[in-house]
Structures are given as structure tokens and as C-alpha cells.
VMD Tcl script that draws the C-alpha trace (Angstrom):
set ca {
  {115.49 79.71 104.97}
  {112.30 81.13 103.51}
  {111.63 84.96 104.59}
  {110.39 88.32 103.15}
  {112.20 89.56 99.94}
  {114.32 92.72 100.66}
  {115.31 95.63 97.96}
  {118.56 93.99 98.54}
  {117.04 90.87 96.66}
  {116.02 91.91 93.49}
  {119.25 91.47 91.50}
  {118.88 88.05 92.05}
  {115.13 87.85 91.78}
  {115.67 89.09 88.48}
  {118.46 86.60 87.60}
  {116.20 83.38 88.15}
  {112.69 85.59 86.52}
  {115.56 85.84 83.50}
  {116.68 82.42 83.46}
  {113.29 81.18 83.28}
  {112.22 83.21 80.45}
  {115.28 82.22 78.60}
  {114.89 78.34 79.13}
  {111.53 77.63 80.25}
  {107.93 77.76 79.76}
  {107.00 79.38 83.20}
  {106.99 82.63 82.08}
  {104.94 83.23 78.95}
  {107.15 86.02 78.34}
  {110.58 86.82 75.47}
  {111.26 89.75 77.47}
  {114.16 90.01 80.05}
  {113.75 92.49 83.00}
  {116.68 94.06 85.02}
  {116.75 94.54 89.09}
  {115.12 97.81 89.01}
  {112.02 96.16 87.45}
  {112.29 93.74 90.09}
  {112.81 96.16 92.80}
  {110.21 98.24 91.55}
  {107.80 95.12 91.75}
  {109.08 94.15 95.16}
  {107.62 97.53 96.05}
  {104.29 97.85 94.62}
  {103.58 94.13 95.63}
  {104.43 94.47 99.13}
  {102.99 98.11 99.10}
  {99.63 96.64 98.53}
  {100.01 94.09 100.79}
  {100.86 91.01 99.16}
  {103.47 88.90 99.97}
  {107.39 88.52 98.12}
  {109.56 85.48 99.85}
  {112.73 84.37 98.75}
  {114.53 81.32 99.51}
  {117.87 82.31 101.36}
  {120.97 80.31 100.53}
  {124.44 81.43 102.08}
  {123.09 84.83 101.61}
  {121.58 85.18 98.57}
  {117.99 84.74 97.08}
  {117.70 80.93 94.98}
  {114.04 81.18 95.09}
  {111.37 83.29 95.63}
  {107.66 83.33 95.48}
  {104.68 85.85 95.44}
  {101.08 86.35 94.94}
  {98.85 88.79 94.00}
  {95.33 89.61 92.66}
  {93.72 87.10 90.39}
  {91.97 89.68 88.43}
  {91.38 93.27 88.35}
  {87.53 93.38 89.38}
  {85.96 93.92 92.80}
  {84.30 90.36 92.81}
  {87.70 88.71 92.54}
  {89.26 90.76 95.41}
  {89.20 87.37 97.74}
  {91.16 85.06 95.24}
  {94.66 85.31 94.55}
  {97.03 83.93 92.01}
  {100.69 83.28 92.81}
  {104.49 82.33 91.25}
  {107.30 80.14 92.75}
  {110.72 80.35 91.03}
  {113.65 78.35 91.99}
  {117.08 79.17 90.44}
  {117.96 76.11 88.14}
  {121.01 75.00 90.55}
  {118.64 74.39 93.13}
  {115.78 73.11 92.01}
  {114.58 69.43 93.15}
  {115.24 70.17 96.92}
  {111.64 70.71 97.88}
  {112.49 74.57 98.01}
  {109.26 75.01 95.29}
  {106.98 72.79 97.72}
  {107.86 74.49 100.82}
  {107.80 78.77 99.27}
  {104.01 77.22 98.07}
  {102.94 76.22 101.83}
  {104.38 79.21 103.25}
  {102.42 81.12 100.93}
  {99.26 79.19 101.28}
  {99.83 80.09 104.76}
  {100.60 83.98 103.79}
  {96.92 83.56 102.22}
  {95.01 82.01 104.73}
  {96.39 84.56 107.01}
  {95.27 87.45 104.79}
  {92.02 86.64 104.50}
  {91.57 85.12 100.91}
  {89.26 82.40 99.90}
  {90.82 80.91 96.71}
  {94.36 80.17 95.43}
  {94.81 79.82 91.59}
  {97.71 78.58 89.82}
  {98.11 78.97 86.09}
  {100.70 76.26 84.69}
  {102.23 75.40 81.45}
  {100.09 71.92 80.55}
  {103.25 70.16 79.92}
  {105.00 70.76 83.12}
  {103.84 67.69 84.91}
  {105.77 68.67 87.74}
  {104.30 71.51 88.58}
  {100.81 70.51 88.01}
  {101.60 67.19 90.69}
  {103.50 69.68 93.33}
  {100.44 71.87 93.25}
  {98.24 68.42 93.32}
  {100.09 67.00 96.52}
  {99.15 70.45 98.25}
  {95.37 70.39 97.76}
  {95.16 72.04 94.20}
  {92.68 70.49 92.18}
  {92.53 70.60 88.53}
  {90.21 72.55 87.37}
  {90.80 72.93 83.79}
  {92.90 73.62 80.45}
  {92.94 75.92 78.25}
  {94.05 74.92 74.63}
  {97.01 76.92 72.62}
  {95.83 80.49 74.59}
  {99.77 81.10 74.92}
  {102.78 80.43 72.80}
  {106.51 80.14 73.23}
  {109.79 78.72 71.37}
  {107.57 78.58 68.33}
  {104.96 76.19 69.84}
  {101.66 76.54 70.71}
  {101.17 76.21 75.09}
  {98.45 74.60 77.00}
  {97.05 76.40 80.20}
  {95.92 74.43 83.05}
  {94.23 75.95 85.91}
  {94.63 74.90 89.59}
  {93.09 76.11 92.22}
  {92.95 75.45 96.35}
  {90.28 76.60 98.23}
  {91.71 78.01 101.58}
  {88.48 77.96 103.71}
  {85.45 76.45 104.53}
  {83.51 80.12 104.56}
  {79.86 79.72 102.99}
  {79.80 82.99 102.25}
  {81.94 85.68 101.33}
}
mol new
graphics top color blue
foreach p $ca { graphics top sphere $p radius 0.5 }
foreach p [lrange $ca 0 end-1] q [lrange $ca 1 end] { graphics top cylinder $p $q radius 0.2 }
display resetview
């Protein structure tokens, strides 16, 4: 069941965010968070009206997915840039493919013009899943990150959620 994070999910929003820096190249990041950065995020993400949705298993968050502003500047204010983690033990069920429609939805709801996706070069997966929903590639960005002592690729994706001709 997909449905709006809670404070009650954050422990184990933080968990997968965790496992992934740990053992993957989704998060170009070494450092570990605990729940209260999570909760604290659920907060100020939802506070300024962008979307947190988990993935509800017996009762507990395996997946969750967000997005938020794609950069800082007034120009950018209609595209948005979002996440989907699933929790390694449940990964390959389509749970990734369906949090990403239910946010495109979330998007086209609120308004926004542009979806972009930022993805590890290497993770083929990811870069077909977004592909099979309408993404198109739009580019890659040689060595701009690194992680596990290697150099990482960064290809952009991006959906266009309208047919507006103007802003």
C-alpha cells in the first residue's frame, strides 16, 4: 500500500536511506543519518508542500519516495526532482515503478511542468524503470561524483508532465 509518510515512519525511512548509503551508489553520500534527521525532513518536505510516500508492508515503511525542488532559483520553481528507495528485501516487486507513478501523479497534481531524475550511470535499472515511464535521457555527466573509491557517472532524466506552452 503506497500512502503519505507519517513521523511514525522515519525510523525506518532512515534504515533503507542507511542501507543504501552503505551498499549502493544511490546516494552519493558516506554519511549515515538517524530518525530524527529523517523526521526532521519528513517535516520540512511536507511543510512546504511536497510530497513523502512510503510503501506499507505489514505495518512498516519498505519504501518510500519524495520530491522536491530541482534547484534553488525562482525560474526552476515548476520542475521538481525526486528519490524512490526500496528496502533491499523488497526490491524487484515493482514497489520502485509504482512509488514513481504515484508521484508523477503527486506532480501533475501540484502543478509542475518537469520531473528530473539524477541516476548513477551504471544503474541500468534505474535508468530503464524511469525509461518505461516516459523519462527520456537527456544526458551524462562524466566523473562529477565519486564513491567506494571510483569515479560515478551522472545521467539525467527527465519527464515532461504537461503539454503547457507556456509557463
Amino acid at each position: 500500500m503506497i500512502r503519505d509518510a507519517t513521523q511514525d515512519d522515519a525510523a525506518a525511512i532512515a534504515e533503507i536511506y542507511n542501507d543504501a548509503v552503505r551498499h549502493t551508489t544511490a546516494i552519493w553520500n558516506d554519511i549515515e543519518i538517524d530518525a530524527q534527521n529523517r523526521s526532521d525532513w519528513i517535516a520540512d518536505r511536507q511543510g512546504a508542500g511536497y510530497p513523502v510516500l512510503v510503501w506499507e508492508e505489514a505495518g512498516r515503511a519498505v519504501g518510500y519516495a519524495s520530491f522536491g525542488p530541482f534547484r534553488p532559483h525562482d525560474g526552476y520553481h515548476l520542475s521538481v526532482e525526486h528519490s524512490v528507495y526500496v528496502h533491499r528485501d523488497h526490491r524487484g516487486g515493482g514497489k520502485g515503478a509504482q512509488m514513481m507513478a504515484a508521484l508523477i501523479d503527486r506532480a501533475r497534481e501540484g502543478g509542475f511542468h518537469v520531473m528530473v531524475g539524477a541516476i548513477d550511470a551504471s544503474n541500468e535499472g534505474s535508468v530503464r524503470l524511469h525509461e518505461r515511464l516516459g523519462f527520456q535521457h537527456i544526458g551524462t555527466m562524466p566523473q562529477v561524483g565519486k564513491k567506494f573509491g571510483r569515479w560515478l557517472d551522472l545521467a539525467l532524466l527527465q519527464l515532461v508532465l504537461d503539454d503547457r506552452a507556456q509557463p
